[in-house]
KEGU-433644 format. One record per residue (C-alpha): residue number from 1; x, y, z. Coordinates in steps of 0.25 Angstrom, whole numbers, plus 5000, padded with zeros to 4 digits. Layout:
PT   num     px     py     pz
PT   NUM      X      Y      Z
...
//
This chain:
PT   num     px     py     pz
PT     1   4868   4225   5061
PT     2   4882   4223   5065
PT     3   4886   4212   5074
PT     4   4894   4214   5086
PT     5   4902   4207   5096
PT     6   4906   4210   5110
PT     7   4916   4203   5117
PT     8   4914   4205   5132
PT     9   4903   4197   5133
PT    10   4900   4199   5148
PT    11   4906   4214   5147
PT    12   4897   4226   5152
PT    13   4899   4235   5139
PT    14   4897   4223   5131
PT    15   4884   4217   5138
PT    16   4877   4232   5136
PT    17   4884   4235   5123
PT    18   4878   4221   5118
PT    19   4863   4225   5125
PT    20   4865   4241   5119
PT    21   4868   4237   5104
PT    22   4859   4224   5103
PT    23   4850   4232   5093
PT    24   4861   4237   5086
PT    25   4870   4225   5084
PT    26   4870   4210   5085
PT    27   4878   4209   5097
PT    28   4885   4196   5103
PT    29   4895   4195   5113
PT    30   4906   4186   5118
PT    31   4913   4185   5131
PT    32   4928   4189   5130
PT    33   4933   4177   5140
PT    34   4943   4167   5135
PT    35   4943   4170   5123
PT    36   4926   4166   5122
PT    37   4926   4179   5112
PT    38   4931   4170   5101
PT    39   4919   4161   5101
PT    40   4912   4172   5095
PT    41   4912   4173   5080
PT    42   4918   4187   5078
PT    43   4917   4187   5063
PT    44   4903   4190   5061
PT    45   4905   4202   5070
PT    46   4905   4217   5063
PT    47   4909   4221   5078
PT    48   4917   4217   5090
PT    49   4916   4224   5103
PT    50   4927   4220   5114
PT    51   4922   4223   5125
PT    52   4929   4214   5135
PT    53   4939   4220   5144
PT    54   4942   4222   5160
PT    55   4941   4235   5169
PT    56   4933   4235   5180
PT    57   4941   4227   5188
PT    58   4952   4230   5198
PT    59   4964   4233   5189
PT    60   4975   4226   5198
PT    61   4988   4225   5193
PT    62   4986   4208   5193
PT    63   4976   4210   5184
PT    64   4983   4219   5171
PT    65   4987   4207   5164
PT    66   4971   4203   5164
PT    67   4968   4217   5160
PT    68   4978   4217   5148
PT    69   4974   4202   5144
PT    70   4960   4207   5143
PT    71   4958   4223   5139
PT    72   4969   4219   5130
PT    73   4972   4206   5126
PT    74   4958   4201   5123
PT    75   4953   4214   5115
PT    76   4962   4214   5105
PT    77   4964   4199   5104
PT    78   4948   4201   5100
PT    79   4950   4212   5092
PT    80   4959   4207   5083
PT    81   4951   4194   5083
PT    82   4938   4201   5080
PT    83   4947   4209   5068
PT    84   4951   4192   5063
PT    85   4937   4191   5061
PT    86   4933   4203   5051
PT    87   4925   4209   5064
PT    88   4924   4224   5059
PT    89   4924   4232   5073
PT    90   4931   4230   5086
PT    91   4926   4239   5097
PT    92   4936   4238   5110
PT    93   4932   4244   5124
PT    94   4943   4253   5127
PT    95   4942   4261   5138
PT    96   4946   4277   5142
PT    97   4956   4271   5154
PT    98   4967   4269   5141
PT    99   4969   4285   5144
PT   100   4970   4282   5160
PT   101   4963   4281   5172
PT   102   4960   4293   5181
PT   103   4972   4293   5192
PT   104   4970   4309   5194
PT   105   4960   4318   5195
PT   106   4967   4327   5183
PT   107   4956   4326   5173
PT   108   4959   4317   5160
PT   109   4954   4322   5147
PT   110   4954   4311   5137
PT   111   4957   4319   5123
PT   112   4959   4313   5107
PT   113   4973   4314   5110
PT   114   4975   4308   5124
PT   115   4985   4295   5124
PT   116   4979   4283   5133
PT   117   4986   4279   5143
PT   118   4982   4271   5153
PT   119   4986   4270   5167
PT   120   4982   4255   5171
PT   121   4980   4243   5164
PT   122   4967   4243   5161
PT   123   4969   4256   5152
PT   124   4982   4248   5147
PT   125   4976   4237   5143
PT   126   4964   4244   5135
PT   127   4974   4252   5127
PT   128   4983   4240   5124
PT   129   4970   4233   5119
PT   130   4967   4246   5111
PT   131   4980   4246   5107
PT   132   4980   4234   5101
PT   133   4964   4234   5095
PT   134   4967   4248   5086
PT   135   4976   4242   5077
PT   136   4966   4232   5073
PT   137   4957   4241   5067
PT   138   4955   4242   5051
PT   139   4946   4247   5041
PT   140   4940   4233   5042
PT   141   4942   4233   5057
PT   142   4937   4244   5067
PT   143   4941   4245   5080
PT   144   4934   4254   5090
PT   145   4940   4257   5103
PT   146   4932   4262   5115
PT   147   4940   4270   5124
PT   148   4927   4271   5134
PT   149   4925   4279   5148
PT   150   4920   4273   5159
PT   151   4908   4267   5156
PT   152   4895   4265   5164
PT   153   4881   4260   5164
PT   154   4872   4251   5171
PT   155   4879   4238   5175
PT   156   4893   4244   5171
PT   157   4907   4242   5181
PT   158   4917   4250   5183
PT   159   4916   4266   5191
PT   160   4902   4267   5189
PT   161   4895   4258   5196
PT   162   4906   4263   5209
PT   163   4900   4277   5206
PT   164   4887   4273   5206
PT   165   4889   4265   5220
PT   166   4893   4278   5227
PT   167   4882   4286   5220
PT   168   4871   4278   5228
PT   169   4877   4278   5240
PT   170   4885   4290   5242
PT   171   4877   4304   5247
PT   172   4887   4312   5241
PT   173   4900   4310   5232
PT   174   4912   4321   5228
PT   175   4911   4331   5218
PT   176   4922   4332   5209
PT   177   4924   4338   5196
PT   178   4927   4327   5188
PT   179   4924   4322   5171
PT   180   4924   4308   5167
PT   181   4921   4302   5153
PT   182   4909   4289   5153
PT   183   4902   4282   5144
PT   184   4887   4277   5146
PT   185   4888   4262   5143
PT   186   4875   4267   5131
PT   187   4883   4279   5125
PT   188   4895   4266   5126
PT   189   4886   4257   5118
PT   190   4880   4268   5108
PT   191   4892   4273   5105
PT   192   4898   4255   5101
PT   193   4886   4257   5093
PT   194   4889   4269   5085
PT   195   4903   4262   5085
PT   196   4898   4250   5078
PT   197   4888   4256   5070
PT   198   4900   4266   5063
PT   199   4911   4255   5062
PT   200   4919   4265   5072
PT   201   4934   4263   5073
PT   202   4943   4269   5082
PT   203   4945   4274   5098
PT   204   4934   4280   5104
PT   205   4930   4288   5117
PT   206   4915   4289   5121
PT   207   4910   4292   5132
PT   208   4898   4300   5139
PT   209   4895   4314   5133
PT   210   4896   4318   5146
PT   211   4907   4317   5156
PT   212   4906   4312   5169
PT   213   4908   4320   5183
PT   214   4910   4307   5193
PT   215   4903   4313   5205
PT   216   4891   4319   5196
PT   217   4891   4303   5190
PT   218   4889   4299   5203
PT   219   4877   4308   5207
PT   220   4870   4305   5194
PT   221   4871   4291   5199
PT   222   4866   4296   5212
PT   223   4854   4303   5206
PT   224   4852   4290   5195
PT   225   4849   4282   5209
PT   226   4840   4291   5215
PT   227   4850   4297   5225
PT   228   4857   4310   5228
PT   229   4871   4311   5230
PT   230   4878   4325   5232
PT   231   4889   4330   5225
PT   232   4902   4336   5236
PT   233   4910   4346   5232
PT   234   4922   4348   5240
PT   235   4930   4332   5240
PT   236   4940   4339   5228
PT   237   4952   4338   5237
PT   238   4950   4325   5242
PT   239   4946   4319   5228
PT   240   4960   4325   5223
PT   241   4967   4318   5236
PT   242   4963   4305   5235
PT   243   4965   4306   5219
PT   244   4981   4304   5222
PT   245   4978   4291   5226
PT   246   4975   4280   5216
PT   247   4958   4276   5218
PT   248   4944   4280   5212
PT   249   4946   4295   5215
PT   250   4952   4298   5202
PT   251   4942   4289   5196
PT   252   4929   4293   5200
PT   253   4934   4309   5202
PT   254   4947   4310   5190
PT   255   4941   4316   5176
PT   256   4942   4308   5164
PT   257   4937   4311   5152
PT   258   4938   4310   5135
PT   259   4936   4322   5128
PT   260   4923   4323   5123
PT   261   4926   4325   5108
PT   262   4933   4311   5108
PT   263   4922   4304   5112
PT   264   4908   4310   5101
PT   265   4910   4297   5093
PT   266   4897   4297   5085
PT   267   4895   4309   5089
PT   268   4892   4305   5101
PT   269   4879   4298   5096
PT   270   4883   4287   5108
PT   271   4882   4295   5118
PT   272   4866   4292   5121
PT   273   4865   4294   5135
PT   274   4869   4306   5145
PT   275   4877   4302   5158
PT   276   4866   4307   5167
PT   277   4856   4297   5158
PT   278   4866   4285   5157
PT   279   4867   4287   5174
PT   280   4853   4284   5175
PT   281   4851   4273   5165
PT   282   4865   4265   5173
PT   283   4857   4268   5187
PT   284   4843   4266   5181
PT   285   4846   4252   5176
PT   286   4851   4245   5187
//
Protein backbone atom coordinates (compact mmCIF):
# COMPACT_ATOMS: atom_id res chain seq x y z
CA UNK A 1 0.00 0.00 0.00
CA UNK A 2 1.48 3.26 -0.96
CA UNK A 3 2.04 6.01 1.42
CA UNK A 4 0.76 9.50 0.54
CA UNK A 5 1.22 12.88 1.65
CA UNK A 6 -1.05 15.95 1.22
CA UNK A 7 0.14 19.19 1.88
CA UNK A 8 -3.06 21.41 2.56
CA UNK A 9 -3.77 20.10 5.62
CA UNK A 10 -7.04 22.19 6.30
CA UNK A 11 -7.78 22.29 2.33
CA UNK A 12 -11.21 21.13 1.02
CA UNK A 13 -9.74 18.81 -1.89
CA UNK A 14 -7.20 17.46 0.70
CA UNK A 15 -9.63 16.78 3.74
CA UNK A 16 -12.18 14.71 1.33
CA UNK A 17 -9.35 13.27 -0.93
CA UNK A 18 -7.60 12.04 2.57
CA UNK A 19 -11.43 10.73 3.83
CA UNK A 20 -11.96 9.11 -0.08
CA UNK A 21 -8.60 7.16 -0.38
CA UNK A 22 -8.23 6.11 3.28
CA UNK A 23 -8.84 2.35 2.29
CA UNK A 24 -6.79 2.65 -0.54
CA UNK A 25 -3.47 4.48 0.98
CA UNK A 26 -2.02 5.34 4.17
CA UNK A 27 -2.74 8.94 4.18
CA UNK A 28 -1.25 11.75 6.53
CA UNK A 29 -1.51 15.32 5.99
CA UNK A 30 0.35 18.43 6.93
CA UNK A 31 -0.43 22.09 7.04
CA UNK A 32 1.30 24.14 4.26
CA UNK A 33 1.73 27.36 6.76
CA UNK A 34 5.19 28.58 7.75
CA UNK A 35 6.89 26.25 6.48
CA UNK A 36 5.06 23.56 9.04
CA UNK A 37 5.05 21.11 5.75
CA UNK A 38 8.84 20.41 6.62
CA UNK A 39 8.13 18.86 9.93
CA UNK A 40 6.84 16.02 8.05
CA UNK A 41 9.23 13.28 7.05
CA UNK A 42 8.87 13.28 3.19
CA UNK A 43 11.14 10.39 2.66
CA UNK A 44 9.09 7.53 3.61
CA UNK A 45 6.34 8.92 1.13
CA UNK A 46 5.84 6.98 -2.32
CA UNK A 47 3.59 10.15 -3.10
CA UNK A 48 3.21 13.82 -2.37
CA UNK A 49 0.16 15.65 -3.20
CA UNK A 50 0.21 19.58 -3.03
CA UNK A 51 -2.71 20.80 -2.58
CA UNK A 52 -2.26 23.95 -1.03
CA UNK A 53 -2.98 27.10 -2.84
CA UNK A 54 -5.53 30.35 -2.79
CA UNK A 55 -8.53 31.20 -5.13
CA UNK A 56 -11.56 31.79 -3.55
CA UNK A 57 -10.81 34.96 -2.35
CA UNK A 58 -11.38 38.48 -3.78
CA UNK A 59 -8.47 38.77 -6.21
CA UNK A 60 -7.61 42.50 -5.68
CA UNK A 61 -4.54 43.80 -7.24
CA UNK A 62 -2.93 44.24 -3.41
CA UNK A 63 -3.19 40.86 -3.11
CA UNK A 64 -1.04 39.37 -6.40
CA UNK A 65 2.14 39.16 -4.55
CA UNK A 66 0.40 36.78 -1.93
CA UNK A 67 -1.13 34.95 -4.83
CA UNK A 68 2.28 34.42 -6.45
CA UNK A 69 4.16 33.79 -2.95
CA UNK A 70 1.75 31.03 -2.67
CA UNK A 71 0.32 29.27 -5.95
CA UNK A 72 3.75 29.50 -6.94
CA UNK A 73 6.46 30.05 -4.73
CA UNK A 74 5.48 27.42 -2.16
CA UNK A 75 4.45 24.57 -4.79
CA UNK A 76 7.56 24.34 -6.21
CA UNK A 77 9.60 25.08 -3.28
CA UNK A 78 7.89 21.56 -2.03
CA UNK A 79 8.16 19.95 -5.18
CA UNK A 80 11.55 20.04 -5.57
CA UNK A 81 11.89 19.31 -1.74
CA UNK A 82 9.80 16.35 -1.95
CA UNK A 83 12.11 15.15 -5.19
CA UNK A 84 15.50 15.75 -2.24
CA UNK A 85 13.90 13.13 -0.61
CA UNK A 86 13.51 10.23 -3.29
CA UNK A 87 9.55 10.82 -2.99
CA UNK A 88 8.57 8.99 -6.25
CA UNK A 89 5.30 11.19 -7.45
CA UNK A 90 4.44 14.89 -7.05
CA UNK A 91 0.59 15.61 -7.91
CA UNK A 92 0.04 19.59 -8.22
CA UNK A 93 -3.44 21.24 -8.24
CA UNK A 94 -3.50 23.13 -11.25
CA UNK A 95 -6.43 24.55 -12.35
CA UNK A 96 -8.37 25.24 -16.14
CA UNK A 97 -8.26 29.18 -15.34
CA UNK A 98 -4.31 28.84 -16.91
CA UNK A 99 -6.41 29.01 -20.36
CA UNK A 100 -8.34 32.16 -19.13
CA UNK A 101 -11.43 33.10 -17.48
CA UNK A 102 -14.59 33.73 -19.32
CA UNK A 103 -14.88 37.80 -20.03
CA UNK A 104 -17.43 37.01 -23.11
CA UNK A 105 -20.05 35.14 -23.84
CA UNK A 106 -18.06 33.60 -27.31
CA UNK A 107 -17.76 30.01 -26.32
CA UNK A 108 -14.15 28.63 -25.44
CA UNK A 109 -13.18 25.23 -26.56
CA UNK A 110 -10.39 23.97 -24.74
CA UNK A 111 -8.58 21.64 -27.40
CA UNK A 112 -4.76 19.44 -27.12
CA UNK A 113 -3.49 22.32 -28.93
CA UNK A 114 -4.67 25.41 -27.03
CA UNK A 115 -1.78 27.64 -25.36
CA UNK A 116 -2.71 28.84 -21.76
CA UNK A 117 -3.04 32.04 -21.23
CA UNK A 118 -4.17 33.43 -18.60
CA UNK A 119 -5.80 36.78 -17.90
CA UNK A 120 -5.37 37.42 -14.02
CA UNK A 121 -3.02 36.45 -11.60
CA UNK A 122 -4.64 33.72 -10.22
CA UNK A 123 -4.22 31.77 -13.73
CA UNK A 124 -0.65 33.45 -13.87
CA UNK A 125 0.56 32.18 -10.99
CA UNK A 126 -0.72 28.47 -11.36
CA UNK A 127 1.07 28.42 -14.67
CA UNK A 128 4.26 29.96 -13.34
CA UNK A 129 4.04 27.29 -10.68
CA UNK A 130 3.49 24.63 -13.33
CA UNK A 131 6.17 26.06 -15.22
CA UNK A 132 8.53 25.50 -12.77
CA UNK A 133 7.15 21.84 -11.33
CA UNK A 134 7.29 19.99 -15.16
CA UNK A 135 10.81 20.21 -15.38
CA UNK A 136 11.22 18.37 -12.22
CA UNK A 137 10.03 15.19 -13.38
CA UNK A 138 12.14 11.92 -14.30
CA UNK A 139 12.01 8.57 -14.72
CA UNK A 140 12.58 8.33 -10.93
CA UNK A 141 10.49 11.28 -10.41
CA UNK A 142 6.74 11.76 -11.88
CA UNK A 143 5.00 14.77 -11.81
CA UNK A 144 1.19 14.90 -12.32
CA UNK A 145 -0.41 18.21 -13.19
CA UNK A 146 -4.18 18.58 -12.70
CA UNK A 147 -5.44 21.20 -14.81
CA UNK A 148 -8.93 20.82 -13.05
CA UNK A 149 -12.58 22.59 -13.98
CA UNK A 150 -14.55 23.99 -11.26
CA UNK A 151 -14.99 21.71 -8.96
CA UNK A 152 -18.01 21.22 -6.61
CA UNK A 153 -19.37 18.97 -3.84
CA UNK A 154 -20.84 19.20 -0.57
CA UNK A 155 -19.07 21.64 1.67
CA UNK A 156 -17.09 23.13 -1.35
CA UNK A 157 -16.35 27.20 -2.03
CA UNK A 158 -16.30 29.01 -4.84
CA UNK A 159 -19.53 29.46 -7.71
CA UNK A 160 -21.39 26.60 -6.58
CA UNK A 161 -22.53 27.14 -3.26
CA UNK A 162 -23.66 31.06 -5.01
CA UNK A 163 -25.62 28.93 -7.62
CA UNK A 164 -27.03 27.04 -5.11
CA UNK A 165 -28.28 30.04 -3.02
CA UNK A 166 -30.32 31.35 -5.88
CA UNK A 167 -31.69 27.99 -6.76
CA UNK A 168 -33.60 28.04 -3.22
CA UNK A 169 -34.79 31.21 -3.27
CA UNK A 170 -35.45 32.30 -6.82
CA UNK A 171 -39.09 31.19 -8.57
CA UNK A 172 -37.53 31.49 -11.81
CA UNK A 173 -33.97 32.02 -13.27
CA UNK A 174 -32.79 32.89 -17.30
CA UNK A 175 -32.48 30.28 -19.91
CA UNK A 176 -29.48 30.46 -21.71
CA UNK A 177 -27.63 28.20 -23.98
CA UNK A 178 -24.58 27.75 -22.29
CA UNK A 179 -21.62 24.65 -21.81
CA UNK A 180 -19.34 24.46 -19.11
CA UNK A 181 -16.73 21.71 -17.97
CA UNK A 182 -16.97 20.43 -13.99
CA UNK A 183 -15.71 18.03 -12.07
CA UNK A 184 -17.56 16.04 -9.10
CA UNK A 185 -15.25 16.28 -6.16
CA UNK A 186 -15.69 11.85 -6.45
CA UNK A 187 -14.87 11.49 -10.12
CA UNK A 188 -11.72 14.23 -8.81
CA UNK A 189 -10.86 11.71 -6.13
CA UNK A 190 -11.23 8.53 -8.17
CA UNK A 191 -9.60 9.74 -10.99
CA UNK A 192 -5.96 10.78 -7.90
CA UNK A 193 -6.57 7.43 -7.38
CA UNK A 194 -6.27 5.83 -10.67
CA UNK A 195 -3.28 8.41 -10.82
CA UNK A 196 -1.48 7.07 -7.99
CA UNK A 197 -2.36 3.35 -8.63
CA UNK A 198 -0.63 3.77 -12.34
CA UNK A 199 2.54 5.97 -11.54
CA UNK A 200 0.91 8.65 -14.02
CA UNK A 201 2.96 11.45 -15.27
CA UNK A 202 2.01 14.22 -17.12
CA UNK A 203 -0.86 17.32 -17.71
CA UNK A 204 -4.23 16.20 -17.24
CA UNK A 205 -7.93 17.48 -17.87
CA UNK A 206 -10.67 15.57 -16.09
CA UNK A 207 -13.69 16.54 -15.71
CA UNK A 208 -17.57 15.39 -15.68
CA UNK A 209 -18.51 13.30 -18.68
CA UNK A 210 -21.18 15.63 -19.06
CA UNK A 211 -20.96 19.20 -19.69
CA UNK A 212 -22.95 21.62 -17.67
CA UNK A 213 -25.83 24.10 -18.82
CA UNK A 214 -25.54 26.84 -15.88
CA UNK A 215 -29.39 27.44 -15.73
CA UNK A 216 -30.25 23.72 -16.08
CA UNK A 217 -27.44 23.33 -12.99
CA UNK A 218 -29.24 25.53 -11.23
CA UNK A 219 -32.82 23.83 -11.60
CA UNK A 220 -31.41 20.35 -10.76
CA UNK A 221 -30.34 22.05 -7.61
CA UNK A 222 -33.76 23.37 -7.31
CA UNK A 223 -35.41 20.04 -7.80
CA UNK A 224 -32.50 18.28 -5.30
CA UNK A 225 -34.27 20.77 -2.55
CA UNK A 226 -37.49 19.73 -3.14
CA UNK A 227 -38.52 23.09 -5.08
CA UNK A 228 -39.47 24.15 -8.65
CA UNK A 229 -37.79 26.78 -10.38
CA UNK A 230 -38.83 27.56 -13.91
CA UNK A 231 -36.65 28.11 -16.73
CA UNK A 232 -37.35 31.82 -18.86
CA UNK A 233 -36.60 31.93 -22.17
CA UNK A 234 -36.48 35.50 -23.69
CA UNK A 235 -33.42 37.48 -21.07
CA UNK A 236 -30.90 36.61 -24.32
CA UNK A 237 -30.54 40.27 -25.04
CA UNK A 238 -29.94 41.51 -21.90
CA UNK A 239 -27.53 38.59 -20.91
CA UNK A 240 -25.35 39.80 -23.96
CA UNK A 241 -25.78 43.62 -22.66
CA UNK A 242 -24.69 43.20 -19.43
CA UNK A 243 -21.81 40.68 -20.62
CA UNK A 244 -19.77 44.11 -21.85
CA UNK A 245 -19.51 44.92 -18.52
CA UNK A 246 -16.80 43.13 -16.48
CA UNK A 247 -19.07 40.84 -13.49
CA UNK A 248 -20.66 37.18 -12.84
CA UNK A 249 -22.70 37.44 -16.17
CA UNK A 250 -19.86 35.94 -18.25
CA UNK A 251 -19.34 33.70 -15.38
CA UNK A 252 -22.44 32.00 -14.77
CA UNK A 253 -23.86 32.47 -18.59
CA UNK A 254 -20.10 32.43 -20.82
CA UNK A 255 -19.22 28.57 -22.14
CA UNK A 256 -16.25 26.99 -21.28
CA UNK A 257 -15.23 23.77 -21.95
CA UNK A 258 -12.29 20.98 -22.72
CA UNK A 259 -12.86 18.82 -25.45
CA UNK A 260 -13.86 15.72 -24.47
CA UNK A 261 -11.25 13.48 -25.97
CA UNK A 262 -8.56 15.18 -23.58
CA UNK A 263 -9.96 14.33 -20.61
CA UNK A 264 -10.98 9.76 -21.01
CA UNK A 265 -7.75 9.36 -18.84
CA UNK A 266 -8.36 5.70 -17.76
CA UNK A 267 -10.67 5.45 -19.87
CA UNK A 268 -12.78 7.42 -18.02
CA UNK A 269 -12.94 4.78 -15.27
CA UNK A 270 -12.95 8.08 -12.69
CA UNK A 271 -15.66 9.30 -13.79
CA UNK A 272 -18.21 7.15 -11.07
CA UNK A 273 -20.90 9.55 -10.77
CA UNK A 274 -23.54 11.46 -13.35
CA UNK A 275 -24.00 15.24 -12.76
CA UNK A 276 -27.67 14.80 -12.12
CA UNK A 277 -26.49 12.01 -9.23
CA UNK A 278 -23.31 14.02 -7.79
CA UNK A 279 -26.20 17.18 -7.50
CA UNK A 280 -28.19 15.08 -5.20
CA UNK A 281 -25.68 13.59 -3.15
CA UNK A 282 -23.79 17.62 -2.50
CA UNK A 283 -27.73 18.65 -1.64
CA UNK A 284 -28.52 15.52 0.26
CA UNK A 285 -25.68 15.56 2.54
CA UNK A 286 -25.91 18.77 4.20
Amino acid sequence: MKNVLIVGKKSYIGVYFAEYAKNDFNVDTVDSFGGAWKSADFSKYDVVYHVAGIAHVDAKKDQEELYFKINRDLAIEVAQYAKEKSVKQFIFMSSIIVYGESKTLEKQVITADTLPSPNGFYGESKLQAEQGILPLADDSFKVVVVRAPMIYGNGCKGNYPRLAKLAKKLPFFPYFDNERSMLYIDNLCEFLKLAILNDANGIFFPQNKEYTNVPKLVKTIAFANGKKLRLIKGFGLIIKLASKFPGAVNKVFGSLVYDKGMSNHFDWAYAVKTLEDSVKETEGNK
